[in-house]
C-alpha positions as CSV (number, residue, x, y, z in Angstrom):
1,X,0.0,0.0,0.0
2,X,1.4,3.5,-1.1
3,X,3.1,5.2,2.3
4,X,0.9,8.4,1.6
5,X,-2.2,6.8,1.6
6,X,-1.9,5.3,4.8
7,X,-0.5,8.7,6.6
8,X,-3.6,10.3,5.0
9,X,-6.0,7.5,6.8
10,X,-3.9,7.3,9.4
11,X,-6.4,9.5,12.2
12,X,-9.1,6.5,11.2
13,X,-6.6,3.8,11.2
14,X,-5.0,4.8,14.6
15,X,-8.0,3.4,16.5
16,X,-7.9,-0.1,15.1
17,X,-4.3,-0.1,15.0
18,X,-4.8,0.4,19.0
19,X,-7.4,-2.3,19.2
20,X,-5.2,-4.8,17.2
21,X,-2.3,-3.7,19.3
22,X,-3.3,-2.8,23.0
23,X,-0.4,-2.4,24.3
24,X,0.6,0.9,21.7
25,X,0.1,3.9,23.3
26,X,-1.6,6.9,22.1
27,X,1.6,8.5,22.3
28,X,3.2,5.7,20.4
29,X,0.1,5.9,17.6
30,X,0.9,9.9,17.8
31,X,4.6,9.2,17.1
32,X,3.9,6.5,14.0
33,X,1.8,9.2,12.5
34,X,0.3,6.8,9.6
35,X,4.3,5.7,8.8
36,X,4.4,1.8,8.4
37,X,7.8,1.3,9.2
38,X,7.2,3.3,12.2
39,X,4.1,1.0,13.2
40,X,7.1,-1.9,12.8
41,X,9.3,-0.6,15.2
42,X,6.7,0.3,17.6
43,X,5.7,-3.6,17.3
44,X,9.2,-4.9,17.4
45,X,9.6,-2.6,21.2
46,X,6.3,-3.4,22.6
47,X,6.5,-7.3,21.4
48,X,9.8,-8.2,21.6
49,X,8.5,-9.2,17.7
50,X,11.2,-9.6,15.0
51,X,11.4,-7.0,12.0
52,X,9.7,-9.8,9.9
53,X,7.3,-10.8,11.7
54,X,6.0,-7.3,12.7
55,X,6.2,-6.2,9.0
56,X,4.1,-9.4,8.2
57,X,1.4,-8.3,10.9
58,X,1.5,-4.8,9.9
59,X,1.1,-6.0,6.0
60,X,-1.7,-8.2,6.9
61,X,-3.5,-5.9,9.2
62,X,-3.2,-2.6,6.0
63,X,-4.9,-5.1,3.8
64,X,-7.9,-5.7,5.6
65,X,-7.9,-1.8,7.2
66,X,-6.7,0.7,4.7
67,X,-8.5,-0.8,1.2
């Protein structure tokens, strides 16, 4: 998914990203700002999650959210 498209949705996105991932912050969510690989660092510090596995999740997750 193109990068500006998901910073553009990213106020409406923030919310399920939050219910997907409780344990992000809203400060965390306010620091991502709609950036994917900022979302996958984010996942790798929260859940001790490798860089492939989180971008997996994240991929997975933009698919069914930001169509």
């Amino acid at each position: 998914m193109n990068s500006d498209i998901i910073e553009g949705k990213w106020k409406q996105l923030s919310g399920a990203a939050q219910e997907q991932w409780g344990k992000l912050t809203n400060d965390d969510l306010d620091q991502i700002d709609g950036k994917a690989d900022q979302l996958v660092g984010k996942l790798q510090e929260r859940y001790g999650k490798s860089r492939e596995e989180a971008e997996r999740e994240v991929n997975a997750w933009l698919d069914r959210h930001a169509a």
